[in-house]
Legacy VTK file of the C-alpha trace (Angstrom):
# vtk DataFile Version 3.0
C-alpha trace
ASCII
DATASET POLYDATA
POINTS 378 float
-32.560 5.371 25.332
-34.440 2.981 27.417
-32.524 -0.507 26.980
-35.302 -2.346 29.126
-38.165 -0.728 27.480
-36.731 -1.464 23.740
-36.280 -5.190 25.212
-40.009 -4.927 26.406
-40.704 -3.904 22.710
-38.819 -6.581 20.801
-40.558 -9.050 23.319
-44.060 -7.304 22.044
-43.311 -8.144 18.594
-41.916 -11.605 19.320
-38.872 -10.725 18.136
-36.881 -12.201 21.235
-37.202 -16.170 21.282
-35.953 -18.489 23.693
-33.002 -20.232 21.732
-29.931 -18.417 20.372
-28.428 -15.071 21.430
-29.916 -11.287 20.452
-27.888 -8.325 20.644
-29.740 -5.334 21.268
-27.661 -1.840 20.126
-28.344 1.664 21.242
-26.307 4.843 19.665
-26.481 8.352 20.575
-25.620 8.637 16.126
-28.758 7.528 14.233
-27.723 7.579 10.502
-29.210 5.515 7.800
-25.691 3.194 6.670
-26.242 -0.413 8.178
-25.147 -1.378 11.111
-22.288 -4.439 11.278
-21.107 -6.993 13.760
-17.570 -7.850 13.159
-15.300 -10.179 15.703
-13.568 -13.429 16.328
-16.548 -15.435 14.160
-15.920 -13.980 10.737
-12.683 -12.813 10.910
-13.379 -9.384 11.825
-14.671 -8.718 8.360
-16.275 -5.303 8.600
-18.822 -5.562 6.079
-19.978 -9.169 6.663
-23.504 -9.665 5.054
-24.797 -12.428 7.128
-23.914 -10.091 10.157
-25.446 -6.844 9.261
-28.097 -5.866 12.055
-31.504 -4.767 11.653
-33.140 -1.165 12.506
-35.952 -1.448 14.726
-36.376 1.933 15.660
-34.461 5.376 15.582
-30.791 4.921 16.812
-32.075 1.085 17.746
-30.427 -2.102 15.649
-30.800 -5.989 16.821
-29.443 -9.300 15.925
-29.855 -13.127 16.630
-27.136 -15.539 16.125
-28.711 -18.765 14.138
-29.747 -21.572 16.386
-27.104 -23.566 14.706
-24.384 -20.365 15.240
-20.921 -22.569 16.109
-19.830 -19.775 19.237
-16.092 -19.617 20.075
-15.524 -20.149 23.823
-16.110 -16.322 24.205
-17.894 -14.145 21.729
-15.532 -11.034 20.878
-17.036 -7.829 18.422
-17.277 -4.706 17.431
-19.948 -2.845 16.013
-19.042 -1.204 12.451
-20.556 1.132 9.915
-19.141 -0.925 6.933
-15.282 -0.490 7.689
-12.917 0.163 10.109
-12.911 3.949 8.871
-16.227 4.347 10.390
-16.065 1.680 13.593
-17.676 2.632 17.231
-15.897 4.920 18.822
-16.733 6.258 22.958
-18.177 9.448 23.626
-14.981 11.351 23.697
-13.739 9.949 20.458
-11.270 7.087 21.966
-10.801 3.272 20.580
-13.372 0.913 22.301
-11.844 -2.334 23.330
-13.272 -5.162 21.992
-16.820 -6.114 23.434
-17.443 -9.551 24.475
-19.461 -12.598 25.574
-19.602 -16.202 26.973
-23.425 -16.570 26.674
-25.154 -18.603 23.452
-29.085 -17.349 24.778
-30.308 -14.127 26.086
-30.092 -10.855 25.449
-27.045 -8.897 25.316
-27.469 -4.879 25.071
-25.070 -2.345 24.514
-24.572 1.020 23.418
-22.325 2.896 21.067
-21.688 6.608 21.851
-19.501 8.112 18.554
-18.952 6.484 14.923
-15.647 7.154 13.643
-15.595 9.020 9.931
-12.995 8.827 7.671
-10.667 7.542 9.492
-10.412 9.964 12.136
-9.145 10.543 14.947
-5.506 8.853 14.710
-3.401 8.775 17.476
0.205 10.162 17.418
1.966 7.303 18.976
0.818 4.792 16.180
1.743 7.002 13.345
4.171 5.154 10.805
8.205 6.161 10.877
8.412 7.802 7.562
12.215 7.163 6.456
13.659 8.986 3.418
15.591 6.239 1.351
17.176 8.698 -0.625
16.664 12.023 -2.638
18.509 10.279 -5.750
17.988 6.977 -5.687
19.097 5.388 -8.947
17.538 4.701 -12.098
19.597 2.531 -14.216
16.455 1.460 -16.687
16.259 5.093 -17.416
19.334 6.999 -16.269
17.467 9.668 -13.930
17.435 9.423 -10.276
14.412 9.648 -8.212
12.929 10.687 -4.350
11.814 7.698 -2.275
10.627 6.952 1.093
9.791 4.062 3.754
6.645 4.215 5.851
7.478 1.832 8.547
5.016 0.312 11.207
5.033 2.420 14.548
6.946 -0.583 16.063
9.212 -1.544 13.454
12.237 -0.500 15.735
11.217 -2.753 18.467
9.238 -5.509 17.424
11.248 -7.567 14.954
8.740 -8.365 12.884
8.907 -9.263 9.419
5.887 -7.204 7.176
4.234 -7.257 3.410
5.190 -4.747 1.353
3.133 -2.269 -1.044
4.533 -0.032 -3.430
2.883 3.257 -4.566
3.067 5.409 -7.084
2.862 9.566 -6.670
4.375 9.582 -3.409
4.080 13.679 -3.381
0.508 13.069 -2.615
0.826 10.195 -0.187
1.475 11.987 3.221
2.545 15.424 2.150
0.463 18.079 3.769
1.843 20.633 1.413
1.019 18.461 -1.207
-1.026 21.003 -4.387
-3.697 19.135 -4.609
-4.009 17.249 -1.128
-3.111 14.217 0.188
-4.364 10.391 0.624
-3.222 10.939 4.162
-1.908 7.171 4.017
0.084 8.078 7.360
-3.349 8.795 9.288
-4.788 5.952 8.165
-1.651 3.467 8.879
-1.835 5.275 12.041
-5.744 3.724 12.729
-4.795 0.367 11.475
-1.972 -0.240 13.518
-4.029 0.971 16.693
-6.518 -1.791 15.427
-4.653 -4.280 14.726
-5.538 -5.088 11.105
-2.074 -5.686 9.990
1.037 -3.765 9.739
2.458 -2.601 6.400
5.596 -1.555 4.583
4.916 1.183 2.383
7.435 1.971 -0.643
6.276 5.680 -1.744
7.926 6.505 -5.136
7.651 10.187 -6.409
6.754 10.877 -9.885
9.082 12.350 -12.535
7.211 15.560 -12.558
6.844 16.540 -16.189
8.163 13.542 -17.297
5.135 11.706 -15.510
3.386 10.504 -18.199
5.731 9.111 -20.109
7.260 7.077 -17.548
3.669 5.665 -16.475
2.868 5.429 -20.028
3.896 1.332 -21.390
4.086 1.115 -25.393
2.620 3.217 -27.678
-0.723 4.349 -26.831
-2.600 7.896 -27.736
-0.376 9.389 -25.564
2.339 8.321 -27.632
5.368 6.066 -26.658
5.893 5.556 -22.943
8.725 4.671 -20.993
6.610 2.562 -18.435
8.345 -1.243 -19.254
11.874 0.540 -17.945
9.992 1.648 -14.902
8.482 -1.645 -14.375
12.232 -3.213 -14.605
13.267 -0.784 -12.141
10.747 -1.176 -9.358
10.858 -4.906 -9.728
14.865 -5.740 -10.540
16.561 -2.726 -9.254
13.831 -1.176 -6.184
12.474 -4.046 -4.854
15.637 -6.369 -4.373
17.029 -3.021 -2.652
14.221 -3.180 -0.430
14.077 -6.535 1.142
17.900 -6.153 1.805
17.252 -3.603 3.980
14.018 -4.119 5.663
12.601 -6.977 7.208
9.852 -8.045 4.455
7.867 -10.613 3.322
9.218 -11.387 -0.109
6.678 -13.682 -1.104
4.177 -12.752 -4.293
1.171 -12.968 -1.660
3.036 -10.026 0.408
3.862 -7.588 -2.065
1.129 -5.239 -3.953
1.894 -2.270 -6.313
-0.730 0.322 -6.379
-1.920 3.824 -7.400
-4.383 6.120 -9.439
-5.219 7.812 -12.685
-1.797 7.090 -14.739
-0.462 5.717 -11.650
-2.689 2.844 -11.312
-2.044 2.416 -14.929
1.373 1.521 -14.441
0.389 -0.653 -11.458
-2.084 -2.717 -13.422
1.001 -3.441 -16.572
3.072 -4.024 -13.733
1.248 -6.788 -11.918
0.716 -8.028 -15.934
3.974 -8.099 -16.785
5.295 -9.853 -13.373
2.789 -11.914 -11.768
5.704 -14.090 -10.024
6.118 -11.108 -8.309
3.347 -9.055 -7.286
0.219 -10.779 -5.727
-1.685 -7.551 -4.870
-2.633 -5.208 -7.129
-4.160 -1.557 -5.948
-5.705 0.299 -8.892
-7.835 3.926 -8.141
-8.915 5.617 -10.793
-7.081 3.996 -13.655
-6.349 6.058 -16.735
-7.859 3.262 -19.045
-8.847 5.103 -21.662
-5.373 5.597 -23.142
-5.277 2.086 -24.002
-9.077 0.779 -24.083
-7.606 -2.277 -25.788
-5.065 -3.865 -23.664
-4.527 -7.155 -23.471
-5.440 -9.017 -20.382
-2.497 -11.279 -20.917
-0.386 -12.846 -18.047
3.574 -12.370 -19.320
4.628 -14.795 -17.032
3.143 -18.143 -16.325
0.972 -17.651 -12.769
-0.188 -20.763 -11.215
-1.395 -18.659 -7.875
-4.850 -15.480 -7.361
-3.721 -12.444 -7.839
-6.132 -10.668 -5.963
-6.800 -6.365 -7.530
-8.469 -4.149 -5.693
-10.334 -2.062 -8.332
-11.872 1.322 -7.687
-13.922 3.801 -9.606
-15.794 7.091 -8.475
-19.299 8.064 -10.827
-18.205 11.963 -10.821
-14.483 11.380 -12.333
-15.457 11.084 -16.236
-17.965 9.938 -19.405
-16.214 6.666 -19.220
-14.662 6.181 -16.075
-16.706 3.423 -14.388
-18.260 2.111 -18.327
-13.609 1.392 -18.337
-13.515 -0.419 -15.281
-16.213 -2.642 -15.128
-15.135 -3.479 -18.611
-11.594 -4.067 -17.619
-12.981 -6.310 -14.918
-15.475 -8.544 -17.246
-12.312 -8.935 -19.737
-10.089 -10.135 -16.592
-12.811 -12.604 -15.588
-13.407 -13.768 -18.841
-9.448 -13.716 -19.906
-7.589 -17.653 -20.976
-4.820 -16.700 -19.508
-6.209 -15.124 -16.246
-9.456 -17.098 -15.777
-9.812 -18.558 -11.918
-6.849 -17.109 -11.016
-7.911 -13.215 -10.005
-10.458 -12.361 -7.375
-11.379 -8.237 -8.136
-13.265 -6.333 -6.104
-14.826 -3.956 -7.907
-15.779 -0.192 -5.439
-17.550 2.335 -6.957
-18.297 5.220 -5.232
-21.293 6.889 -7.621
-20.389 10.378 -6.031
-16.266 9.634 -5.778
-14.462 12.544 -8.115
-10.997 12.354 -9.390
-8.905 13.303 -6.560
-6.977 12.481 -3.982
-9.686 12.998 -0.898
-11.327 9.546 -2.506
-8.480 8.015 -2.917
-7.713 8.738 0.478
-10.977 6.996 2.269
-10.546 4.107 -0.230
-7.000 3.299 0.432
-7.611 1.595 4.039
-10.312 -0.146 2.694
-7.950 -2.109 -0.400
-4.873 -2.453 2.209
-7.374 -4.401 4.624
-8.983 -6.760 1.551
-6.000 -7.022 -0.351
-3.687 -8.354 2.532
-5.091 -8.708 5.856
-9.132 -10.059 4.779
-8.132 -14.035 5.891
-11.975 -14.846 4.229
-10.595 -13.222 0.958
-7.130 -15.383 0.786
LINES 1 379
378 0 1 2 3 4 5 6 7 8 9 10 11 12 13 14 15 16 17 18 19 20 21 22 23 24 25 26 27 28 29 30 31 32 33 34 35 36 37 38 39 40 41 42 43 44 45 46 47 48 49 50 51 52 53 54 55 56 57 58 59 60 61 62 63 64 65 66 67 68 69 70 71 72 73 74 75 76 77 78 79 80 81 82 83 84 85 86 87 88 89 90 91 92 93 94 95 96 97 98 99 100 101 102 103 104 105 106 107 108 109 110 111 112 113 114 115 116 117 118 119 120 121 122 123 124 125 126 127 128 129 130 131 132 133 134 135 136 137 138 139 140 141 142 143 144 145 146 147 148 149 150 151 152 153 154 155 156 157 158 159 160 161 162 163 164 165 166 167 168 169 170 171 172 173 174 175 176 177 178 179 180 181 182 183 184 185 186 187 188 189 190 191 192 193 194 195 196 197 198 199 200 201 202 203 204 205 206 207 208 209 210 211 212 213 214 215 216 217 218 219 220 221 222 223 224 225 226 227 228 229 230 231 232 233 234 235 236 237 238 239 240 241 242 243 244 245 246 247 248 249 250 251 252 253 254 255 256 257 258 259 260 261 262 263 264 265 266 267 268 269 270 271 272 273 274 275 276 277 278 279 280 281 282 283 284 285 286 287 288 289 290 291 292 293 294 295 296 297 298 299 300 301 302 303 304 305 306 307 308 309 310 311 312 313 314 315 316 317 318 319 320 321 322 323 324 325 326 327 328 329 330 331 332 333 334 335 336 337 338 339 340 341 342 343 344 345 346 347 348 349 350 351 352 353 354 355 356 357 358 359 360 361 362 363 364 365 366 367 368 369 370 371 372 373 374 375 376 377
């Protein structure tokens, strides 16, 4: 591509103008998702409306800062295809550092040779320590034990940081490549994250019960019958989670600590953050199995005087009902006495997503980021 004759071109159309500052982009990857600027003047928000560039030709994108555009002393970005699961990547697949600029006029051109997809490639050296906790970790509130594991950032040996804390459901299908019916990969993806500095993460991965899966994610009687999911709620929050910041260096605060999952599992997570808003300020639902209780009450059981913020996902090719459920969960949130003004949801449908875990998988990123590390969000 011709950078000087695609300037000549924009100058044709009287595109370029002499106040402000135009980037002009180049890739060798034409594809038809939007192109994003993301950097030190929005927060690095990857999907930033008011910074999305405009296609002026094939594999050509340009944009011009207002005239009014407050610059930082020097302009640092990235180019993006919506997320940091698909962000510029060089020819031979490697991290780009950060591009940058001191000029406010002009044109700036540059060129991006590879988009990263999905996530991928991770590099080895920033892949979370996975720590098992124990095989038989206790469960008073039900009198079973249970399998659970740390994913700790890359660093956490050395660095002496404290972190924020999530707690997922299903761990089998977390990070286990043996896992029946795949894996979200959440390791990979940590693995990206931490190379890019979005924010580092404790995750708590709690295996299911097996057969006894439903029940325990089940809470009251519903169609499926009577559930055992209030003990498991006790035990995550009063027996897991005090167990946890004892031993690891966490943020303890409700705005550092998120419960998450899908299908039954984000049930569970959604009666959790219900049922103890004084302790869980991030909410990560995928999938959730709302039709077994179509009717529940959007009803704080603690008094909340802070957002909890939910990150709420749905995929079109999962059910009938699937995304009819969510949207209606979300309108009866919003619209809720006793939760009005004090949740911010965003809602992510994916019209093609299906009920798996490879979904799952490229949306989990994508919630971590919003939920806890999105500074425009909080």
């Amino acid at each position: 591509m011709n950078l000087d004759n695609t300037t000549s071109t924009l100058k044709s159309k009287q595109t370029i103008i002499k106040t402000g500052l135009h980037i002009i982009l180049t890739t060798d990857e034409d594809d038809i998702r939007p192109v994003y600027l993301a950097g030190n003047f929005n927060n690095w928000s990857t999907q930033d409306k008011e910074f999305v560039m405009k296609r002026i030709g094939t594999g050509v994108y340009h944009f011009k800062f207002t005239h009014d555009f407050d610059y930082p002393e020097t302009l640092l970005y990235k180019f993006t295809k919506g997320d940091w699961s698909e962000v510029e990547i060089d020819s031979e697949g490697n991290r780009t550092e950060n591009r940058s600029t001191t000029q406010h006029t002009g044109v700036q051109k540059e060129h991006v040779g590879r988009w990263r997809r999905n996530w991928l490639p991770f590099k080895q050296n920033y892949l979370p320590q996975v720590l098992l906790i124990s095989d038989e970790f206790e469960i008073p509130q039900l009198n079973r034990t249970r399998k659970i594991w740390a994913l700790l950032p890359h660093d956490y040996d050395t660095s002496g940081e404290s972190y924020p804390v999530m707690y997922l459901q299903d761990a089998q299908n977390l990070f286990n490549e043996n896992a029946e019916f795949g894996n979200w990969e959440i390791d990979k993806k940590l693995a990206v994250m931490s190379e890019y500095k979005i924010g580092k993460i404790i995750i708590i991965a709690i295996e299911h019960a097996d057969e006894d899966r439903i029940q325990e994610y089940n809470v009251g009687r519903t169609i499926l019958g009577k559930g055992q999911g209030k003990k498991y709620i006790r035990f995550v929050t009063k027996t897991l989670k005090p167990f946890v910041d004892n031993n690891f260096r966490t943020k303890k605060d409700r705005a550092n600590t998120g419960i998450g999952g899908s299908s039954m599992g984000g049930l569970i997570s959604i009666f959790s953050g219900l049922r103890y808003p004084k302790v869980f300020g991030k909410l990560m639902i995928f999938s959730p199995s709302l039709w077994v209780k179509p009717d529940m009450k959007i009803k704080m059981d603690e008094e909340q005087t802070e957002d909890t913020k939910i990150y709420l996902y749905a995929g079109g090719d999962e059910s009938d009902t699937m995304i009819e459920h969510v949207k209606n969960f979300k309108e009866r949130a919003i619209a809720s006495e006793f939760v009005k003004d004090k949740m911010k949801i965003n809602l992510s449908i994916n019209k093609e997503g299906k009920h798996n875990e490879t979904y799952w998988s490229d949306e989990f990123p994508k919630a971590i980021e919003w939920l806890f590390f999105n500074t425009k969000d909080n």
